[in-house]
N, C-alpha and C positions, 0 to 999 in steps of 0.2 A: 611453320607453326610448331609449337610445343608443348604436347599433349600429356598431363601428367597421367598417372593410373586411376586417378581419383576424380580426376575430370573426364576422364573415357569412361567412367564404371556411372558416373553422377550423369552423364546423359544415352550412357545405352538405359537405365533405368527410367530417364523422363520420357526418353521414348518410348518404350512397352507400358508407360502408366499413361501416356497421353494426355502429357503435362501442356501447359502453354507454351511453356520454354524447348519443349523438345523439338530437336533438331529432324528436316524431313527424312533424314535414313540415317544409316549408322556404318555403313562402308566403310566410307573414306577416313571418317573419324578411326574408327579401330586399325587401318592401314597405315595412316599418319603417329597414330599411336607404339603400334608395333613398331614401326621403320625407324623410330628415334629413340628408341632403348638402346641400336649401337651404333649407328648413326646421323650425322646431320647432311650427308651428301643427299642431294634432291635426286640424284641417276637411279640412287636406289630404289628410291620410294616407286617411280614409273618401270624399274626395272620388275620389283610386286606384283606391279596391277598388273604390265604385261603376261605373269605367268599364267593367271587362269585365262586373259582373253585367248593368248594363243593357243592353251589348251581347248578352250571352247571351239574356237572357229574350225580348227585339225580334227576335232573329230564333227564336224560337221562334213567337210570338205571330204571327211572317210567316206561317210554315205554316195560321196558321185564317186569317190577315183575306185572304192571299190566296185561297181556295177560293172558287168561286163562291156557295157557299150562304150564305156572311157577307156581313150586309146593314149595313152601316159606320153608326150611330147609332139602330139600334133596341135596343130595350129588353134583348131576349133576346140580340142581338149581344153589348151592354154586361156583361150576366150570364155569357155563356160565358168572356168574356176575363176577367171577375172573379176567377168561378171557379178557373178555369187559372192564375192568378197567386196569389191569396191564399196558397196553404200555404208558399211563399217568397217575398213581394213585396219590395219594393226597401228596407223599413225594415228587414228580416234581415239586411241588409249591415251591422248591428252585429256580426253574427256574422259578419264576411267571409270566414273560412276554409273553411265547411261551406256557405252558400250560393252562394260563386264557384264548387267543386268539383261542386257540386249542379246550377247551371242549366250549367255544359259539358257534364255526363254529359246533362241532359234536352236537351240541341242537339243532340248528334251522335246520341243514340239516336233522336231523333224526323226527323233528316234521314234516317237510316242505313234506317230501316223504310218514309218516303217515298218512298227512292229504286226508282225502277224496274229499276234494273241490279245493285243488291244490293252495292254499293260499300262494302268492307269496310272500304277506309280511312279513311271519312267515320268510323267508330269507334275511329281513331288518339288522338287530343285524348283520349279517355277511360283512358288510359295515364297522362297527366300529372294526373290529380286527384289521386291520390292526395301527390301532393307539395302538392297544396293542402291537404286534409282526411284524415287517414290512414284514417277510417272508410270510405274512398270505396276502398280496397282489395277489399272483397266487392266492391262492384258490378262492380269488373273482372271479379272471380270468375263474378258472377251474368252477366255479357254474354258472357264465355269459357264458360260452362257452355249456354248459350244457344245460343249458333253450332252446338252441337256434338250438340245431343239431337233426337230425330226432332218433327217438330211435330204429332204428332198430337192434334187439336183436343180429341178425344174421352178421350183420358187426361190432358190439360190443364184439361179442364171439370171433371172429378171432384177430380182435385188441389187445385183452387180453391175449389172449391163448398165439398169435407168439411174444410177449413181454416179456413173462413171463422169457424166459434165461435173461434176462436183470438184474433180481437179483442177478444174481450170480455174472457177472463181473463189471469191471470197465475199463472207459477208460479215457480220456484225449479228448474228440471227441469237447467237450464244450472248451477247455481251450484257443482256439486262436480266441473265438468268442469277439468281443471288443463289452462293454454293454453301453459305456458312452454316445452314440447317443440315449438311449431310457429310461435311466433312470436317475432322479434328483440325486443332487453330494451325500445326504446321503445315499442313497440305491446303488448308485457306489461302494463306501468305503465298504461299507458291499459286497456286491460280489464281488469285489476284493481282499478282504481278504482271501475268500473262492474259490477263483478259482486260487491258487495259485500252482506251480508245490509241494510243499510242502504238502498244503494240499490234493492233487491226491496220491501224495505217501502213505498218513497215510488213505487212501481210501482203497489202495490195501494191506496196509499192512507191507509197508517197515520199518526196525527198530526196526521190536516190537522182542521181544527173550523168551525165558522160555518155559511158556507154553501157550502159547494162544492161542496155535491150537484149547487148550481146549472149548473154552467159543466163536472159533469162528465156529468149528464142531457143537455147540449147536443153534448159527444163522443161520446156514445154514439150521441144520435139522428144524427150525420154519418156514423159506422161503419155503418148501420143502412143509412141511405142510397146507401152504398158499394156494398154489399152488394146492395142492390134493382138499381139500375143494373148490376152483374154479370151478377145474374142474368138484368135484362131483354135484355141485350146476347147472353149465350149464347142465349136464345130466340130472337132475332132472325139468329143466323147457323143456327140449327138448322132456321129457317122456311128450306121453299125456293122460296117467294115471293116471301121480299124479296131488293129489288135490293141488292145489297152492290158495292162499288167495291174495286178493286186495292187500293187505300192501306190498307183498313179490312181485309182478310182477313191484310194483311202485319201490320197490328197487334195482331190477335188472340189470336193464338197468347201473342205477347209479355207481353200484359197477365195474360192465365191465367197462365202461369207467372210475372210477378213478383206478383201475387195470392200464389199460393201461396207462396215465397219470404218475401213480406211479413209475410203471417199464420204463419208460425214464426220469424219475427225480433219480432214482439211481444211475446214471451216474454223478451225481453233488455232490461233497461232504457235507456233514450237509445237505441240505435240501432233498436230497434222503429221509435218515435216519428219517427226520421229516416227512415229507411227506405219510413213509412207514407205520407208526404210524394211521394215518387216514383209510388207508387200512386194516391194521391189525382189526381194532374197528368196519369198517360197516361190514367184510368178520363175524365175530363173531356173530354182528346185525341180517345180513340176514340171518346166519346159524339156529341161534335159531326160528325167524319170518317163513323159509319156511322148516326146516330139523329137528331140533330138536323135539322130543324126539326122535327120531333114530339115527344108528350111532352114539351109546357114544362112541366107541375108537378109535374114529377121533377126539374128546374132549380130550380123554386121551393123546393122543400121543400127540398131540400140546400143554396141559400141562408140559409130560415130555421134549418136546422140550427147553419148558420157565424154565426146574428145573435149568440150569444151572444161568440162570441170577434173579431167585427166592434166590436160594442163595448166591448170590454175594449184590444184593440189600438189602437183610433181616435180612443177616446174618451179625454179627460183625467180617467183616473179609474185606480184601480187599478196606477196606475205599467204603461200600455199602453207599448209600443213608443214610439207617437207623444209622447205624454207623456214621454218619455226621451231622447228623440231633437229634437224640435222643440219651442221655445218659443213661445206661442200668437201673437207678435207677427207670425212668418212671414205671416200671414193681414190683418194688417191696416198694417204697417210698409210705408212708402215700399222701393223697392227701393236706393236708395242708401245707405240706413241701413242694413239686412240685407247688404250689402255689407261694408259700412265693421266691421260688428259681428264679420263672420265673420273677414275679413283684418286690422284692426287696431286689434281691441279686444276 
């Protein structure tokens, strides 16, 4: 695309006046804007977005490698940071709008719950996602609703627990709710697209043929696993023998309730699925902050839960991420060549 100054400046304006025509964020627009004033190579443009995800997700990943229980090149070190990163690693920056939006909310929210002084402005930056990814609107909601509800552990654990069959199924229960009374016309258009009988179907599954029981028996058994780890983790703050740390009681509360949160946004198609993403990331967070170094083969198992979609992403097969994204010569090309290939040629 080619974005003049006049048509970047004409719709960051229709979007803050909440025009008809205004576009659902303004991200990508102002990055596709920027990246073509010096040039037209497209390397550049995802070379951009990569810089703040990777900034995002690095200082996330600071919060475990600094804790003294990470031991820098052991096996189950190597596994937790896996963990923690896979549901948006750095090849999702093909989607750079939803995972640049995605690892700021997970930095500030996991600074904001580390901090010891409860510094509300560290959850400032989570104000501006939504100009990157308009889906990232609830989670302001879900952090605003947060601040504001009593944290008692004890009606958080139930709310989560009796949700949790919510993973597995789907229904239609969202599909006759009319949204256009509460939300501006571009954020209509976008949940209308997604609340469509069509898209409930490809929710449940209809259409698909072969074998995709395969890789969907491998979701299942991760949700499954989600799930144990919940559970094990409420049992563990309910023992009052175990030693529990400041960080991990600040997190608890949080995790139950976006658990719960999560598990009725499954119910919606695409933003379930987003959504389930953030859950999978703190449940990983707090496992390591109050459980870890115990129970590695509840690590394990929820790695072999991920092997299936480990190899479909990684592997040159199936049109993975990597497969779309890198050509297999990265691995064996001189670096002057991969150079020369990316910038001019």
């Amino acid at each position: 695309m080619k974005i003049t100054t006049d048509e970047m400046l004409r719709q960051v304006c229709a979007y803050f006046t909440f025009s008809r025509e205004a576009p659902k964020e303004i991200y990508e627009i102002i990055v596709t804007w920027f990246v073509k004033q010096f040039t037209n190579n497209y390397h550049f443009y995802f070379l951009v977005c990569s810089i703040p995800v990777a900034y995002f997700q690095l200082k996330s990943l600071k919060l475990i490698t600094d804790d003294s229980k990470f031991k820098a090149g052991t096996l189950m070190g190597i596994i937790v940071l896996f963990l923690f990163i896979f549901p948006r690693d750095i090849f999702t920056v093909q989607n750079p709008r939803f995972t640049t939006g995605f690892w700021l909310c997970i930095v500030c929210t996991l600074h904001y719950l580390c901090s010891n002084r409860n510094n509300i402005f560290l959850l400032f930056p989570i104000l501006f996602a939504p100009l990157i990814h308009s889906a990232l609107w609830l989670y302001v909601i879900i952090i605003v609703i947060y601040l504001f509800i009593p944290k008692k552990s004890i009606i958080l654990q139930w709310c989560a627990v009796c949700t949790l069959p919510l993973m597995f199924f789907t229904t239609d229960i969202f599909r006759q709710v009319d949204l256009s009374q509460f939300l501006p016309p571009s954020l209509y258009r976008w949940s209308t697209y997604h609340n469509t009988d069509e898209a409930y179907s490809n929710l449940a599954g209809s259409g698909r043929s072969g074998f995709w029981w395969v890789g969907t028996s491998f979701v299942f058994a991760g949700k499954i696993m989600y799930g144990v780890m919940l559970i094990y983790i409420i049992k563990r703050f309910k023992n009052k023998d175990s030693e529990i740390n400041d960080t991990s009681k600040r997190l608890y509360p949080f995790l139950l309730f976006f658990f719960f949160i999560s598990n009725l946004l499954h119910l919606i198609p695409v933003l379930g699925e987003r959504y389930f993403y953030f859950t999978q990331i703190f449940t990983i967070f707090l496992w390591f902050k109050a459980v870890y170094p115990n129970c590695p083969k509840i690590l394990l198992c929820l790695l072999g839960a991920y092997s299936w979609a480990i190899f479909t992403r990684y592997g040159y097969i199936l049109g993975g991420a990597l497969s779309v994204n890198t050509h297999p010569d990265l691995f064996y090309a001189p670096l002057p060549y991969l150079i020369g290939k990316g910038i001019l040629w």
